[in-house]
N, C-alpha and C positions, 0 to 999 in steps of 0.2 A: 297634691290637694285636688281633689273633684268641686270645682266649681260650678253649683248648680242656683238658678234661680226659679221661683216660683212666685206665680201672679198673686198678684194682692187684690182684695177688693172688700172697699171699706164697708159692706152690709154684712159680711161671713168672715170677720178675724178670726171663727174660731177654724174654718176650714183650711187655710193656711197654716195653722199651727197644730191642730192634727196631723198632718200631711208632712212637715218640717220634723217633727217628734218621729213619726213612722219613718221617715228617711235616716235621723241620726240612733234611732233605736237600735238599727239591725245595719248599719253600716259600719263596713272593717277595715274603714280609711276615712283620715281627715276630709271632713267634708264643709264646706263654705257655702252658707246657703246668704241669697241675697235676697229679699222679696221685692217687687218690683211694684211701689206705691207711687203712685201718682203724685203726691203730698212730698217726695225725695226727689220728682224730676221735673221740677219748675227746671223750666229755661232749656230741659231736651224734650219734654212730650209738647208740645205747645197745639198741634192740631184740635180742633171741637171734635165732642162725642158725634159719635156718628148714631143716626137714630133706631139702630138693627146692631148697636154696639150692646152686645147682652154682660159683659162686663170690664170691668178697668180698666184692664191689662190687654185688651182684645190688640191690640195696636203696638202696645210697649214692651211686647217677647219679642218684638223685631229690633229693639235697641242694644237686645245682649249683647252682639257680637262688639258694636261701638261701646259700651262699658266694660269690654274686655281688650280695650283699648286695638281690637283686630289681633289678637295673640292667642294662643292654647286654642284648649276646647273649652264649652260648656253644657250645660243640660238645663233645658227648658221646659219645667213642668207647667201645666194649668193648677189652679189650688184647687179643684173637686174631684183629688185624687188622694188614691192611700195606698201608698209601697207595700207591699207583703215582702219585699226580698230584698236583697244586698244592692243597693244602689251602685256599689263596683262592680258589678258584674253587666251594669252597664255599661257603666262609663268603659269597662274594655274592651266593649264594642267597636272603638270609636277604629276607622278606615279613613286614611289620607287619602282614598281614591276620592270623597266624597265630601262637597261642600256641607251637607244638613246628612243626618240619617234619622229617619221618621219609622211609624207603624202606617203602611199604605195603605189604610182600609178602602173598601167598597161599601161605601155607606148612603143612604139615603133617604136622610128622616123621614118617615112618614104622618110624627105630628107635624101640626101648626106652632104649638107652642113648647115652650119647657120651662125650665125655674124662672119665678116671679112672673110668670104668664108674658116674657119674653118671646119674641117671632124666632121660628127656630128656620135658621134663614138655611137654603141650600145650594151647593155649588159642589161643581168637581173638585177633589182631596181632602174633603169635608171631615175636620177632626184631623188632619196629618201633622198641623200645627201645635197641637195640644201636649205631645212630647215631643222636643227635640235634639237632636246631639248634636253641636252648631261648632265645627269647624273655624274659628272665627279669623281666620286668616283669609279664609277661599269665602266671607262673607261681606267682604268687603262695601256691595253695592248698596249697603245697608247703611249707609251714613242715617244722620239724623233730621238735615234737609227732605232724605226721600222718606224715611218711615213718617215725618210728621208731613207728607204730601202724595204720597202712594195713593194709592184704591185698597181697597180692603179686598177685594178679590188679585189686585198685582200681590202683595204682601202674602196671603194667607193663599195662594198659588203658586209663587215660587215664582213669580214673573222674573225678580229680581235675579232670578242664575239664570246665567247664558244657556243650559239646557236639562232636562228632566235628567239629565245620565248622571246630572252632578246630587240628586235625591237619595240615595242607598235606604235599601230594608235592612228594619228591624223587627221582630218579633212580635206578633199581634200579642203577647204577652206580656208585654211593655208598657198596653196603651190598651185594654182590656174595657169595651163600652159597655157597661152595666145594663141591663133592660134592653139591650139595641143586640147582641151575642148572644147566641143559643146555650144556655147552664154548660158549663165544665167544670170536673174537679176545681178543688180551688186552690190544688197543690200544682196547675198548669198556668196559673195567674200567679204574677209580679208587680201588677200595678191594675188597681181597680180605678175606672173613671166613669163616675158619676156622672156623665154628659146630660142628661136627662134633667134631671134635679137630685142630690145629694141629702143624705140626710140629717146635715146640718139643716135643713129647709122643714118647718112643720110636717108640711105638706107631702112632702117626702121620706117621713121616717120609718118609713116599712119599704122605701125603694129596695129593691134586689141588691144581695150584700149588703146590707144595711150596717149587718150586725157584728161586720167586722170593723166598720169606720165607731162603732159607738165600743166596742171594744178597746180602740187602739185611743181614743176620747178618755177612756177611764184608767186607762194604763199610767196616761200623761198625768192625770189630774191627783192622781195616789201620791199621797205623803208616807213617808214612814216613821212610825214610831218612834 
């Protein structure tokens, strides 16, 4: 069973459930998706929004590991994404050398802002958090005392592992930044993210790739005769 969770965030249900449809669409293994609502974790998320917290979940993809009771693996999406591929072919990615395995971009927004006119904050491993394949045995440090008392830079750094060697790569094809990456085929993308703003967002609905997030919207939403 692939045990995967993705962020929730109560303004864009429908971006989470595009995103959950695109993963069970073209996935060739049981897959268990958990969304990770604020509204389900009274009594573990207890920390205040932080004011550069641009959504929900920003804080609550550090609790997987302790909802997986410290056992298996699982995978940690952001919800302003859409699978193009076999979410197995991730998950057997997964390396016991390695506590987390991420897409390590070199990234460094150049806006101020992005969706709902949000501060688009910056910092080294910017976006490395947004997939990941969370070893949850070697994640230990991750109780729920520290994720609801961390820094948002200890947290979404990796301050929590004793050293960067325990981070392994994965395929910038995994974690693929929309408007931020230079055009490629789109048969070399696996996973489109919308980091920018997505176009579930007015605002956004001509964002780059658009037209495959509204594509995979109307797949889900088809009835049959």
């Amino acid at each position: 069973m692939i045990r995967l969770f993705i962020g929730y965030d109560k303004r864009v249900p429908v971006a989470y459930n595009v995103l959950a449809h695109s993963v069970q669409r073209q996935a060739s293994q049981p897959v268990s998706i958990t969304p990770l609502m604020l509204s389900q974790l009274k009594g573990l998320m207890t920390r205040e929004p932080h004011p550069l917290q641009s959504t929900d979940f920003a804080f609550s993809r550090f609790l997987v590991p302790y909802l997986c009771n410290f056992q298996g693996w699982a995978v940690f999406m952001d919800n302003d994404m859409l699978l193009l591929d076999d979410i197995a072919k991730l998950w057997s990615l997964r390396d016991e050398r390695y506590a987390v395995q991420v897409v390590k971009h070199q990234h460094e927004p150049r806006e101020e802002t992005k969706f709902l006119n949000q501060t688009q904050t910056k910092y080294q491993k910017k976006n490395w958090s947004s997939v990941m394949l969370m070893n949850c045995n070697r994640c230990k440090a991750l109780t729920k005392e520290y994720v609801n008392s961390a820094s948002g830079l200890e947290l979404h750094q990796f301050k929590w592992l004793e050293s960067d060697e325990l981070i392994g790569s994965i395929d910038q094809r995994w974690n693929f930044l929309a408007g931020v990456y230079p055009a490629i085929p789109i048969s070399q993308i696996s996973n489109i993210h919308y980091t920018i703003g997505g176009p579930f967002y007015e605002e956004y609905k001509n964002c780059d790739l658009a037209s495959q997030w509204f594509v995979e919207r109307d797949i889900m939403l088809h009835t049959e005769n």
